[in-house]
N, C-alpha and C positions, 0 to 999 in steps of 0.2 A: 427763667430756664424753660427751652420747649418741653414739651410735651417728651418729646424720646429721650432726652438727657435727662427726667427725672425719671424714667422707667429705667433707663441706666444705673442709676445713683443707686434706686429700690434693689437692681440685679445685686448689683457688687456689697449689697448691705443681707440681701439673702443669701451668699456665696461665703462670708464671713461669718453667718450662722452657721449655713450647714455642714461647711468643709474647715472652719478654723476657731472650732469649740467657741463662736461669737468673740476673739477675744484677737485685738489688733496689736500686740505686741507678738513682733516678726525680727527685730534685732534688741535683744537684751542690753547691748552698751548705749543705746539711745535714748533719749528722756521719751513717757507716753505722748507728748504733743509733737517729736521729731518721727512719728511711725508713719508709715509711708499710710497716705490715706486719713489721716487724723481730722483731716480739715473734713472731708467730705463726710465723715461719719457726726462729726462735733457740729459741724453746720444744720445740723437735722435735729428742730426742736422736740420731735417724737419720740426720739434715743436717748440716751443718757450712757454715759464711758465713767465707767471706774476706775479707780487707780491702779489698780491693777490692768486695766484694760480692755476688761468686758465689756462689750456694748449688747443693751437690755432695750426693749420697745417697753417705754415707761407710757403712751398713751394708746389709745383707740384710733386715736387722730390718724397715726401711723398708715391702719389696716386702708382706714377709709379714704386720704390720699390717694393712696396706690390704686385701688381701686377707680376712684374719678379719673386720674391721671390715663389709666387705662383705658374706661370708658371711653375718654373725650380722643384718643389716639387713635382707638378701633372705629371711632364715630368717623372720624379725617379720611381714616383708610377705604373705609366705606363707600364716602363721598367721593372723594378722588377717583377711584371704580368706577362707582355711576355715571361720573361725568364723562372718565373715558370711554366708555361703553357708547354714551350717546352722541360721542364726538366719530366716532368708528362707523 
């Protein structure tokens, strides 16, 4: 996965904390593994999904991901600049 599809993934897993009490059950007639999004939260060995449907950051790993991931993107962005810059 690049680099901005996992800062994606990170977004839509901070958007589910902050705006939907962390918890992915969004159609009650649905089993938890049919909610929309189930794969992309359950794919993420840092998280952990209840049965109920909470999703909890059960490691550090998490924080620190996100972090490199972003690192290494703004490092790209950076680069890409400079090059233009010296191409101009």
């Amino acid at each position: 996965m690049e680099n901005w599809d996992q800062i994606y993934a990170y977004r839509k897993h901070r958007n589910l904390i902050a705006h939907d009490n962390a918890n992915i059950y969004r159609k009650p007639n649905k089993k938890l593994e049919e909610q929309k999004d189930f794969e992309l939260y359950n794919s993420n060995e840092n998280l952990d999904i209840t049965e109920t449907g909470h999703v909890f950051i059960k490691e550090i790993n998490y924080i620190n991901n996100l972090y490199d991931i972003s690192t290494q993107f703004l490092s790209q962005i950076i680069e890409a600049t400079r090059e233009k810059i010296e191409v101009e």
